[in-house]
SELUMZA-669832 format. One record per residue (C-alpha): residue in one letter; x, y, z. Coordinates in Angstrom, 2 decimals. Layout:
REC residuo       X       Y       Z
REC       a       X       Y       Z
...
//
This chain:
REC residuo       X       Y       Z
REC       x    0.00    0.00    0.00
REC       x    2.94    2.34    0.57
REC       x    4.72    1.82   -2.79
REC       x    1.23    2.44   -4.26
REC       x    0.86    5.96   -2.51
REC       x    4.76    6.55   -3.55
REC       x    3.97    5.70   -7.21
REC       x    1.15    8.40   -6.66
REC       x    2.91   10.96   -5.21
REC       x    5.66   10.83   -7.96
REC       x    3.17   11.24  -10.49
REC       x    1.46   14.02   -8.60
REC       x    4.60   16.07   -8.58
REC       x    5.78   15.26  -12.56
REC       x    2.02   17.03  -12.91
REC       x    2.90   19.63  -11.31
REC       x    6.89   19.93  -13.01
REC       x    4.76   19.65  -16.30
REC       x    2.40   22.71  -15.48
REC       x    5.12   25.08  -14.16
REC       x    6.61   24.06  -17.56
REC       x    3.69   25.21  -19.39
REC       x    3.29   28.20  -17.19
REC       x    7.14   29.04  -17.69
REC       x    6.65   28.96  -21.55
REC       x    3.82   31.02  -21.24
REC       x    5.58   33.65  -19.11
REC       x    8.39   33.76  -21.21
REC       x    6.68   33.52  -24.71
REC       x    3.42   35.02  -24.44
REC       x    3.15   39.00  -24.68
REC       x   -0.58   39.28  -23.53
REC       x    0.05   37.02  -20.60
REC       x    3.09   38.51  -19.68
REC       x    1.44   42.12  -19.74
REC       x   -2.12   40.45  -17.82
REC       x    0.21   39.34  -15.30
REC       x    1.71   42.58  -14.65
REC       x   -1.16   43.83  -13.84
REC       x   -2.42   41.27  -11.97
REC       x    0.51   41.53   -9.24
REC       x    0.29   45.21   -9.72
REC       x   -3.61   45.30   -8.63
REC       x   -2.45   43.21   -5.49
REC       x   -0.29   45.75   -4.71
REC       x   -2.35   48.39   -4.94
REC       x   -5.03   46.32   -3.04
REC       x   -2.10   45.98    0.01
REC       x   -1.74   49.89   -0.38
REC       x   -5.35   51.06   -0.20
REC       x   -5.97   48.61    2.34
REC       x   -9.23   46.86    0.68
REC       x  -11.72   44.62    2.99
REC       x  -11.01   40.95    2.63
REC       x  -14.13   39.88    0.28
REC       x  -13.40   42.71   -1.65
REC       x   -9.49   40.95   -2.16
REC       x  -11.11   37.32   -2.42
REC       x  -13.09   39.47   -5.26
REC       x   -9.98   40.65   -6.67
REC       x   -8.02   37.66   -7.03
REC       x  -10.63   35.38   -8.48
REC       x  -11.23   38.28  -11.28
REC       x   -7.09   38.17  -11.98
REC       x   -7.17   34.95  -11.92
REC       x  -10.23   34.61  -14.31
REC       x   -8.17   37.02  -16.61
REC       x   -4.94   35.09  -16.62
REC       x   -6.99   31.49  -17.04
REC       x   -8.97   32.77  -19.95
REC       x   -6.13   33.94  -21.18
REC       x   -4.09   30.40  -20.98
REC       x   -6.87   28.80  -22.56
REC       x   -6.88   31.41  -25.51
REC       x   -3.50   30.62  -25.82
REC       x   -4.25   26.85  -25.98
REC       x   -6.89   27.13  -28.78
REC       x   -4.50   29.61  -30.89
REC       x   -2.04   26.94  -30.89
REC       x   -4.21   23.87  -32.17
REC       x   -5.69   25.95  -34.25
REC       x   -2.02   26.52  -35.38
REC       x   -1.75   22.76  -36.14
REC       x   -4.88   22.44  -38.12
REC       x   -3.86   25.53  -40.21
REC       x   -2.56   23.67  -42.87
REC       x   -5.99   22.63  -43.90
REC       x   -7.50   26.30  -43.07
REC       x  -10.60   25.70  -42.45
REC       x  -12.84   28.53  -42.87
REC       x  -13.75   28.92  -39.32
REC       x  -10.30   28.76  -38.12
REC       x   -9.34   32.82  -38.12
REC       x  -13.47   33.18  -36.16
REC       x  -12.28   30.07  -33.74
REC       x   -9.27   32.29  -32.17
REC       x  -11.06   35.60  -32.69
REC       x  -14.08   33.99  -30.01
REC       x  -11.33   32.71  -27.73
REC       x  -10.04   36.24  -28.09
REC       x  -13.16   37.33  -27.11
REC       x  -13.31   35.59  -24.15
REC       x  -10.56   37.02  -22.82
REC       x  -11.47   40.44  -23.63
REC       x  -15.21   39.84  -21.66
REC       x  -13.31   38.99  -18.90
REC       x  -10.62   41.85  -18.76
REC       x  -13.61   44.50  -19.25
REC       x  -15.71   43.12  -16.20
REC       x  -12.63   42.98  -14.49
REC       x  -11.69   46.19  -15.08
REC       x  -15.44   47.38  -13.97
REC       x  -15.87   45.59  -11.16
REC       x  -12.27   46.27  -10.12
REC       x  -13.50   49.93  -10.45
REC       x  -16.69   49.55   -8.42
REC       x  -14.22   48.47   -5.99
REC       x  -11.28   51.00   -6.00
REC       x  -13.03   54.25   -6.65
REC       x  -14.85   54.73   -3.21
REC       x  -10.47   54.11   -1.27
REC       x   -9.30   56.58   -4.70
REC       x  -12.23   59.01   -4.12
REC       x  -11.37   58.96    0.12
//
């Protein structure tokens, strides 16, 4: 029983080695992501400065986080999309402008709700 809970725990932690990969490739190669997650610790900053209630950070950091994963999986469907592109299928181009999309709906009601939030400690 405790060589099957090794094997496990091995395999848990290659899963994890793989995703930092992926998340070190996307750091280091993607421009949108790398800008999103400026902002992202920059906002937490500015959340420890103005000193914002705890929901209102729990808020916060699911909205970044929403950002940053919509923004992964954006990234995800560009590149398969990539693969297929030999055979260009006609709804290729409108398949990465929707994922696009997504990530854009998600910035802008971050952006507003992160202003609902912020204004009142900016206005103070």
């Amino acid at each position: 029983m405790e060589e099957n809970s090794n094997i496990k725990m091995r395999s848990f932690k290659k899963s994890v080695q793989y995703a930092f990969r992926g998340l070190k490739y996307v750091i280091k190669n993607e421009r949108n992501f790398k800008i999103e997650l400026f902002f992202a610790v920059a906002i937490l900053f500015f959340c420890a400065f103005l000193g914002v209630e705890r929901w209102e950070l729990v808020v916060i950091i699911f909205l970044t986080t929403l950002v940053l994963v919509t923004e992964l999986i954006n990234t995800v469907v560009e590149r398969v999309v990539d693969i297929l592109e030999p055979r260009m299928h006609p709804f290729a181009k409108l398949i990465k402008d929707i994922t696009a999309a997504i990530v854009l709906i998600s910035a802008i009601m971050s952006v507003i709700i992160g202003l609902i939030i912020f204004l009142p400690y900016i206005l103070r």
